[in-house]
NUTOR-829860 format. One record per residue (C-alpha): residue in three letters; y, z, x. Coordinates in steps of 0.02 Angstrom, whole numbers, padded with zeros to 5 digits, always signed. Layout:
REM NUTOR-829860
ALAYZX ...
REM end
This chain:
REM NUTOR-829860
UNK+00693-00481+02241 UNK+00743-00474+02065 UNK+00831-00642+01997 UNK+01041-00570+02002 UNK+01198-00663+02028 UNK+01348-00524+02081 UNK+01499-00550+02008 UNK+01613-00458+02126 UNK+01773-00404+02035 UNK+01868-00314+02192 UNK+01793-00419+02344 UNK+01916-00343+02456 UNK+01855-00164+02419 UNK+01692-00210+02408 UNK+01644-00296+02545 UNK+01725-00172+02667 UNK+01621-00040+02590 UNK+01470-00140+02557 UNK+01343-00018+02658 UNK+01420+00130+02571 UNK+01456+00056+02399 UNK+01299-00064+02370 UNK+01263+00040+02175 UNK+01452-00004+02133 UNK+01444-00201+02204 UNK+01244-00175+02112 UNK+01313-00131+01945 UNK+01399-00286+01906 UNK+01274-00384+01929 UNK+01230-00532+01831 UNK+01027-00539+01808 UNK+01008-00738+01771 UNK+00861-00769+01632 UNK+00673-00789+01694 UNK+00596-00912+01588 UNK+00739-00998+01527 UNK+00664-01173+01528 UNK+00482-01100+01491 UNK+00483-01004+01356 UNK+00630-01057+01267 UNK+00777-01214+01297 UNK+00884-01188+01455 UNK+01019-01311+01381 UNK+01117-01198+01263 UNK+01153-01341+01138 UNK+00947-01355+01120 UNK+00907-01173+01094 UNK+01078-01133+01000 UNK+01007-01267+00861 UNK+00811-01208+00884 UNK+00878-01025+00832 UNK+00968-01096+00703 UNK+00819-01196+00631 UNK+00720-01047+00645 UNK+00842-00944+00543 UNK+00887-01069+00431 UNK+00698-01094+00393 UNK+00674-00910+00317 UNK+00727-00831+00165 UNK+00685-00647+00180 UNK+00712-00510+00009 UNK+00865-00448+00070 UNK+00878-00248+00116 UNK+01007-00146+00059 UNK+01054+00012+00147 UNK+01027+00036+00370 UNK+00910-00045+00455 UNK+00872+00066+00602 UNK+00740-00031+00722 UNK+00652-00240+00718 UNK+00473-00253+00792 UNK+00464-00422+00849 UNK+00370-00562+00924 UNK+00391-00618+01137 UNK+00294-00768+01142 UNK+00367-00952+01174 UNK+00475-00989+01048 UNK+00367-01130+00988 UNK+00242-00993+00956 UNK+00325-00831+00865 UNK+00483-00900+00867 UNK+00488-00936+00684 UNK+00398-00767+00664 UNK+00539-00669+00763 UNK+00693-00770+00630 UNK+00626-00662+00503 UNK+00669-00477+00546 UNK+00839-00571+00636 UNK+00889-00649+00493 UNK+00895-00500+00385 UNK+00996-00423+00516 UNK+01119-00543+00539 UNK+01305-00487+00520 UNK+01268-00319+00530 UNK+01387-00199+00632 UNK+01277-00143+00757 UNK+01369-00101+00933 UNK+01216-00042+01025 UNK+01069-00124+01037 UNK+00907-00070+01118 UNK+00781-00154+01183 UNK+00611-00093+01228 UNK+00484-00210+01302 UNK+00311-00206+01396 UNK+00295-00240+01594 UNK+00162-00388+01612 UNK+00215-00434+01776 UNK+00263-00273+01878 UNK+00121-00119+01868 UNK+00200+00050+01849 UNK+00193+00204+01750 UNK+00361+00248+01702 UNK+00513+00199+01598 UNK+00645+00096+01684 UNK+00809+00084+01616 UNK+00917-00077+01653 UNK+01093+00035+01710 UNK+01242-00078+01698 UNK+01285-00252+01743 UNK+01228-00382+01622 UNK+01112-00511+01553 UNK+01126-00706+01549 UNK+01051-00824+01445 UNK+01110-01001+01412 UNK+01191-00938+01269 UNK+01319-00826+01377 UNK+01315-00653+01455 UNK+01273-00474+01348 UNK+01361-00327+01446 UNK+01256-00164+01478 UNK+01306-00014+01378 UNK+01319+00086+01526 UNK+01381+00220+01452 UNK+01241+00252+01328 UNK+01117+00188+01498 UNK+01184+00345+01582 UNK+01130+00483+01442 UNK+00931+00417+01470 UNK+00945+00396+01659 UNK+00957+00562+01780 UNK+00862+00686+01629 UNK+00679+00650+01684 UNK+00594+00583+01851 UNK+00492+00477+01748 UNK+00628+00373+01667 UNK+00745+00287+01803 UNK+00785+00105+01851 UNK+00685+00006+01932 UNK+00719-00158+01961 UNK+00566-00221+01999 UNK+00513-00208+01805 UNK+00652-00327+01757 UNK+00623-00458+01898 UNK+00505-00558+01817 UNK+00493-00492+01652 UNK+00522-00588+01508 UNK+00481-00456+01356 UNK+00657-00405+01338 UNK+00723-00584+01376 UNK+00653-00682+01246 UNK+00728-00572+01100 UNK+00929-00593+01187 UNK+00950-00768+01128 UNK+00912-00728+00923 UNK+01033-00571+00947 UNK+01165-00677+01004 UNK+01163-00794+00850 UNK+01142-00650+00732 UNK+01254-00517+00794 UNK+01429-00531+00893 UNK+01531-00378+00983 UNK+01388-00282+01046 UNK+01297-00228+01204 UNK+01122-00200+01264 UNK+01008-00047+01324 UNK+00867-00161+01402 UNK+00709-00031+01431 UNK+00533-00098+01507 UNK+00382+00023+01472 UNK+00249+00039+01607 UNK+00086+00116+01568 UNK+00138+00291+01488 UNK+00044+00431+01444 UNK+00074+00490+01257 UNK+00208+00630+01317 UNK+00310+00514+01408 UNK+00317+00394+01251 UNK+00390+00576+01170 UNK+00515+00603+01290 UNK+00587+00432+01269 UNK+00586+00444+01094 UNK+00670+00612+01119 UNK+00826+00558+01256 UNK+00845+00390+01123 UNK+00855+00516+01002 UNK+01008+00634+01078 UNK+01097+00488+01169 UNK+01086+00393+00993 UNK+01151+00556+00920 UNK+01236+00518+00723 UNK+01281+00359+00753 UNK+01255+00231+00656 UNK+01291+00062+00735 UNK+01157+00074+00842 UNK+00984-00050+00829 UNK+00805-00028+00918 UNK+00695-00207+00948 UNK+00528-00164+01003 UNK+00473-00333+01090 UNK+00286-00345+01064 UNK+00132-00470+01036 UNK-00022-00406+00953 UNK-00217-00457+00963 UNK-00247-00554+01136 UNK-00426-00648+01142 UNK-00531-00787+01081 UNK-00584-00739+00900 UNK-00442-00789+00749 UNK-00559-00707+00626 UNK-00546-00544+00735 UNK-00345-00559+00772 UNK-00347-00578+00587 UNK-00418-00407+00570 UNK-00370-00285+00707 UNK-00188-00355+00655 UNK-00210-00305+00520 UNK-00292-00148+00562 UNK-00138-00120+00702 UNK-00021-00126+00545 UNK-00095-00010+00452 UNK-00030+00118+00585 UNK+00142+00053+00609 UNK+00157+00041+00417 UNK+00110+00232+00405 UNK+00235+00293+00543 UNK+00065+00342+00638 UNK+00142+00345+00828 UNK-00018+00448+00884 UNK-00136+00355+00797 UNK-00069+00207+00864 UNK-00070+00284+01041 UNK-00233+00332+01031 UNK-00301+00170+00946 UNK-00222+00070+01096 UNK-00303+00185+01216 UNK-00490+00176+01132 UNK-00468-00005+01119 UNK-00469-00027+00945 UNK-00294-00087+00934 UNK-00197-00196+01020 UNK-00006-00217+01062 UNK+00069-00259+01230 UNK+00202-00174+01173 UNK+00134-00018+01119 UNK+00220+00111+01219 UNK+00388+00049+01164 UNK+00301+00037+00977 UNK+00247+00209+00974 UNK+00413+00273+01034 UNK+00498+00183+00917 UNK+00393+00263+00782 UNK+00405+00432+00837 UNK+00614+00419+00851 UNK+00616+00324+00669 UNK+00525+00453+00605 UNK+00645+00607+00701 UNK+00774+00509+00632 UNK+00717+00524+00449 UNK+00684+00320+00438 UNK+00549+00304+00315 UNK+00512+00129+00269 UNK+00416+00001+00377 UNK+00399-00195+00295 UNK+00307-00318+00374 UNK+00423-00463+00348 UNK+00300-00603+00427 UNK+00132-00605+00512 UNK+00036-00757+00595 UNK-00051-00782+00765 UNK-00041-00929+00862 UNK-00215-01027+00820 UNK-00113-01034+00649 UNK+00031-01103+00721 UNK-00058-01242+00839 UNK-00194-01274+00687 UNK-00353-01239+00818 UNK-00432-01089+00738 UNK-00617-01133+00808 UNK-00697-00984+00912 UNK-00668-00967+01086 UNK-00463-01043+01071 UNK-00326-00909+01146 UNK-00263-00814+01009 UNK-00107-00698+01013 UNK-00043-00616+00845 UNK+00153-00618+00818 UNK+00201-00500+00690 UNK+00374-00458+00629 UNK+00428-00286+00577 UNK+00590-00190+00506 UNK+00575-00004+00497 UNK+00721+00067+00391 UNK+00778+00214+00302 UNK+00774+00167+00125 UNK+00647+00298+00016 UNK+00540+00184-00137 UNK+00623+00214-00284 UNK+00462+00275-00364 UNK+00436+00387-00517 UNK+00457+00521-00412 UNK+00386+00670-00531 UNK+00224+00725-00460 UNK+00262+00866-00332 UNK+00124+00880-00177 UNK+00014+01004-00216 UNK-00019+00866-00393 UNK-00020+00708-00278 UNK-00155+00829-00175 UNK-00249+00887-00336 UNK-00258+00698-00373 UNK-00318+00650-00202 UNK-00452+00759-00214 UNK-00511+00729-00395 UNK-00516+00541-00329 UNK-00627+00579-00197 UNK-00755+00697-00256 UNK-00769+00588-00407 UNK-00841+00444-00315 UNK-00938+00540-00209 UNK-01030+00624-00343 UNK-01048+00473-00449 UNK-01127+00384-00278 UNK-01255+00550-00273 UNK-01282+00560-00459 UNK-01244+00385-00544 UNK-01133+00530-00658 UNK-00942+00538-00697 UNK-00893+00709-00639 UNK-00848+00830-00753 UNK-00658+00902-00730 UNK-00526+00986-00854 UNK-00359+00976-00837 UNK-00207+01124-00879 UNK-00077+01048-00803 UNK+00050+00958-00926 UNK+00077+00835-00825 UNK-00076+00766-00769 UNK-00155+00789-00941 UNK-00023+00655-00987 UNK-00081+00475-01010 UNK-00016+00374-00891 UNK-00071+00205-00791 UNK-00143+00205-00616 UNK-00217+00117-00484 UNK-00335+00187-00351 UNK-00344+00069-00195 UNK-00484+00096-00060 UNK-00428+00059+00131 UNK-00585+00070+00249 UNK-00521+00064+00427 UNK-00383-00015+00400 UNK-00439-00166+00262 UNK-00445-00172+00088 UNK-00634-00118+00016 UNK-00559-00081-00190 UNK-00441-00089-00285 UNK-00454-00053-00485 UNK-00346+00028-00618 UNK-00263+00027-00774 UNK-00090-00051-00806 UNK-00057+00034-00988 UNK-00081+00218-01013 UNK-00249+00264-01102 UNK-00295+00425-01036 UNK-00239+00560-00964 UNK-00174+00536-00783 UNK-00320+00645-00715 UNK-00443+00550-00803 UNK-00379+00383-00763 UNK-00386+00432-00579 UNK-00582+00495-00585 UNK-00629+00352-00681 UNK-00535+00192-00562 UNK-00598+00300-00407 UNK-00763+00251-00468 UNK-00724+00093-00509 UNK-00616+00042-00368 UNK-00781+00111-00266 UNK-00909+00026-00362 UNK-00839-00096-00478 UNK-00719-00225-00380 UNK-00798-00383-00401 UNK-00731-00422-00222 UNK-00847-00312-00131 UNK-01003-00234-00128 UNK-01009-00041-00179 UNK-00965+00071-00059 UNK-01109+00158+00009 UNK-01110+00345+00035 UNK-01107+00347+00238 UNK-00946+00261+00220 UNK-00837+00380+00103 UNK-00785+00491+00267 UNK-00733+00310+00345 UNK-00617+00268+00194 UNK-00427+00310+00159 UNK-00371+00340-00061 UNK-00209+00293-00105 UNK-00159+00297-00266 UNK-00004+00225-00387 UNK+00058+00317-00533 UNK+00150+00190-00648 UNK+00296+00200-00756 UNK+00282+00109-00920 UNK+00284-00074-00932 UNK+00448-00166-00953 UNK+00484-00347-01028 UNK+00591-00452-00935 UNK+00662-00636-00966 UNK+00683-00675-00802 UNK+00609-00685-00638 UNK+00797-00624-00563 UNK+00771-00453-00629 UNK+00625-00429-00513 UNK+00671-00328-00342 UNK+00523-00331-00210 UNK+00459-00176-00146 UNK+00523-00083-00291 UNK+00454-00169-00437 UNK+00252-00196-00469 UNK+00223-00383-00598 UNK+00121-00406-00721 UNK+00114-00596-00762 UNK+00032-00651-00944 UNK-00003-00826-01042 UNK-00116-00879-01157 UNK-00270-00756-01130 UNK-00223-00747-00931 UNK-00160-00592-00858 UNK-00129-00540-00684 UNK-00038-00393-00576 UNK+00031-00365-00436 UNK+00070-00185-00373 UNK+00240-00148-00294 UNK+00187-00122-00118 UNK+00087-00280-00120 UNK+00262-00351-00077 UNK+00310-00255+00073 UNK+00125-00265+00144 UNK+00136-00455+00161 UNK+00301-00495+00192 UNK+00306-00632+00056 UNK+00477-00703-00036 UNK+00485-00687-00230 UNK+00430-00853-00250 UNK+00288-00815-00126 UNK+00246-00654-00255 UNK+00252-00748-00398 UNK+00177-00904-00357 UNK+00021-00794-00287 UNK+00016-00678-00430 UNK-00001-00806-00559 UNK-00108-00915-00438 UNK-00245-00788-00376 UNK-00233-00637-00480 UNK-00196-00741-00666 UNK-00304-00890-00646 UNK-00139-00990-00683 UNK-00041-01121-00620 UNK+00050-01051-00451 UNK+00234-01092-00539 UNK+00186-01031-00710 UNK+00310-00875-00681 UNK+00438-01016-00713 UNK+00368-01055-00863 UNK+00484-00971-01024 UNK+00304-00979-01123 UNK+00256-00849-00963 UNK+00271-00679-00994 UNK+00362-00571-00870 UNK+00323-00378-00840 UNK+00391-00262-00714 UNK+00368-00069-00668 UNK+00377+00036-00533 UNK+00240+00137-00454 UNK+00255+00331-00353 UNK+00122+00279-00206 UNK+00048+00405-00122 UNK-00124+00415+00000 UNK-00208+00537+00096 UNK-00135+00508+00268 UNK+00040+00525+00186 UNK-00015+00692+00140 UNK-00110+00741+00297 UNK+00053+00732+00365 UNK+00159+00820+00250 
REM end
């Protein structure tokens, strides 16, 4: 039986009507934590000051604007705890009066959505009521998605993420939702009851509770993390779905992570950041082969838009797209630059640009020009083949593996001077960095992709890109540029 206590406000009542009424005595119940004790302190003074540690440990870019939905972490606290503090942190304060919270069934095996009806949850930090009233609009629409108790019993997915909510937000309640092993269309109708119940409000916050990789390789967490994020980061939900399925990604949380995707994206939320990613042979220091390894990763997904140059329209960014890749595959069939003419205004004008290369997921070239010296259509042919066959990182790409590779390129506005670091806003701004004969760049997005703090961008930019000193950004000898960047790829595209 699942773990309740029953809190029995009209005994009387009640227990005279106990056969007939056992829902109503049902619905106030109490479910006391699972691994309270295991997973994270049972004494509330303990885990009240390991949350704050946590929290007080990170310094996340702050977001402006709503924060619709947190991916995060469900291991011991000891593990992803400190992982987990970052998307909390940024959320703390906020006025959210709903929260919902989707987690994976490891202990129960089902196949449907089970929705946690009324009553509440304890942890040793207090109780967190049931919304009931927003429970009701999901339960009763579809036989599929229904409470089952069983799914909560032992489950400790949704548990785990109750204690940071209750030292980050006050005066809400919980939708507690464990996933079971759903086909894709189920995953769509949840998104799609979330997505009426939730209605226009805006006080309302989704935590997908998820792990990632699960085996015995760090070097290969390392990269089908990475490979996972590339899907979440692009909205994807059927990618992701179908990655899962073919076993080329992993989350334990996936179901709830693909609805979550699909209702951000029905909701018009545009922007996912990776605020922090690790695994836990980083945490514990044993990276060798053949040590358990589980990835934590922690994710906001929110509906800010980049505040990009904005001026290319689609059928341009396509044009571009295009010109990028038949350029590199006819210089890998000829050794040639192909030759193209331009009539549009726009792209004729001379503009810097990057051209990055993703193959499956990871990095494989990245190349371009900062500072305009060619026209915008020739900049983009010439750092396709470049970024293809001229990144001292990696070997040229080969032809076979052109159809396996994603473009994405970044048109740049001009270059401007700044005297200090405080000017900077991550995600927006790209950085060039310059002393002495030492130059380096970052591009805007390189901030969102890794989750880093300022000093984090900095200190890496002048470190690994400039050949410098990792504080030389706090240098006033240290020249300071910033821009911003309209980013667009081919899977953007595909799905426009």
């Amino acid at each position: 039986m699942p773990n309740f206590k029953t809190e029995v406000l009209s005994f009387g009542i009640c227990a005279l009507c106990f056969g007939i009424c056992h829902y109503f005595v049902y619905a106030r119940d109490i479910k006391e934590p699972n691994v309270a004790g295991a997973f994270y302190p049972a004494d509330s003074a303990s885990l009240a000051q390991m949350v704050d540690t946590f929290l007080g440990a990170v310094k996340p870019q702050p977001v402006e604007g709503e924060i619709f939905a947190l991916i995060s972490p469900h291991a011991g606290y000891g593990y992803s705890g400190q992982v987990a503090a970052y998307g909390y942190k940024i959320i703390k304060d906020r006025p959210y009066k709903t929260v919902i919270i989707i987690g994976p069934s490891h202990q129960y095996a089902f196949a449907n959505v089970s929705v946690y009806p009324e009553g509440g949850f304890r942890t040793p930090l207090g109780d967190l009521e049931i919304d009931s009233e927003f429970s009701q609009k999901l339960l009763g629409k579809d036989k599929e998605v229904y409470f089952d108790p069983e799914a909560f019993a032992k489950e400790h997915s949704v548990e785990v993420q109750l204690p940071f909510l209750q030292k980050t937000l006050s005066d809400f309640r919980i939708v507690p939702i464990v996933m079971g092993d759903c086909p894709l269309y189920l995953c769509q109708k949840l998104a799609a009851l979330l997505k009426e119940a939730i209605g226009n409000r805006k006080d309302v916050l989704v935590v997908v509770s998820t792990d990632f990789y699960h085996g015995y390789d760090y070097a290969e967490c390392g990269k089908i993390d990475n490979f996972t994020l590339s899907f979440i980061k692009n909205l994807d939900a059927e990618g992701l779905y179908n990655g899962l399925r073919d076993g080329k990604l992993q989350l334990c949380g996936g179901y709830g992570t693909v609805s979550a995707l699909i209702l951000a994206k029905d909701l018009g939320h545009k922007t996912v950041m990776v605020l922090n990613q690790t695994n836990s042979s980083a945490v514990t220091g044993k990276r060798e082969k053949g040590i358990w390894t589980v990835g934590y990763a922690s994710c906001l997904i929110d509906q800010q838009k980049k505040e990009e140059v904005e001026m290319l329209d689609n059928k341009q960014r396509e044009k571009l797209l295009l010109l990028a890749r038949n350029s590199i595959a006819a210089y890998l069939k000829t050794g040639k630059k192909l030759e193209v003419s331009e009539a549009d205004p726009l792209l004729a004008k001379e503009m810097g640009a990057f051209v990055t290369l993703n193959e499956l997921g990871e990095l494989r070239g990245c190349i371009g020009n900062i500072v305009a010296r060619a026209p915008l259509y020739l900049t983009i042919r010439d750092m396709a083949v470049e970024a293809a066959t001229g990144d001292p990182r990696f070997n040229a790409v080969e032809p076979e593996e052109l159809a396996n590779i994603d473009i994405e390129i970044s048109v740049l506005s001009p270059l401007e001077r700044i005297d200090s670091a405080d000017k900077i806003v991550l995600g927006k701004h790209g950085v060039l960095v310059k002393k002495g004969g030492y130059s380096g760049v970052f591009l805007p997005q390189v901030a969102t992709e890794t989750g880093w703090s300022k000093e984090e961008f900095l200190s890496n930019l002048c470190l690994h890109k400039a050949g410098l000193s990792a504080d030389a950004w706090k240098d006033k000898s240290t020249e300071l540029y910033i821009f911003s960047a309209e980013v667009f790829g081919e899977k953007e595209q595909k799905g426009n």
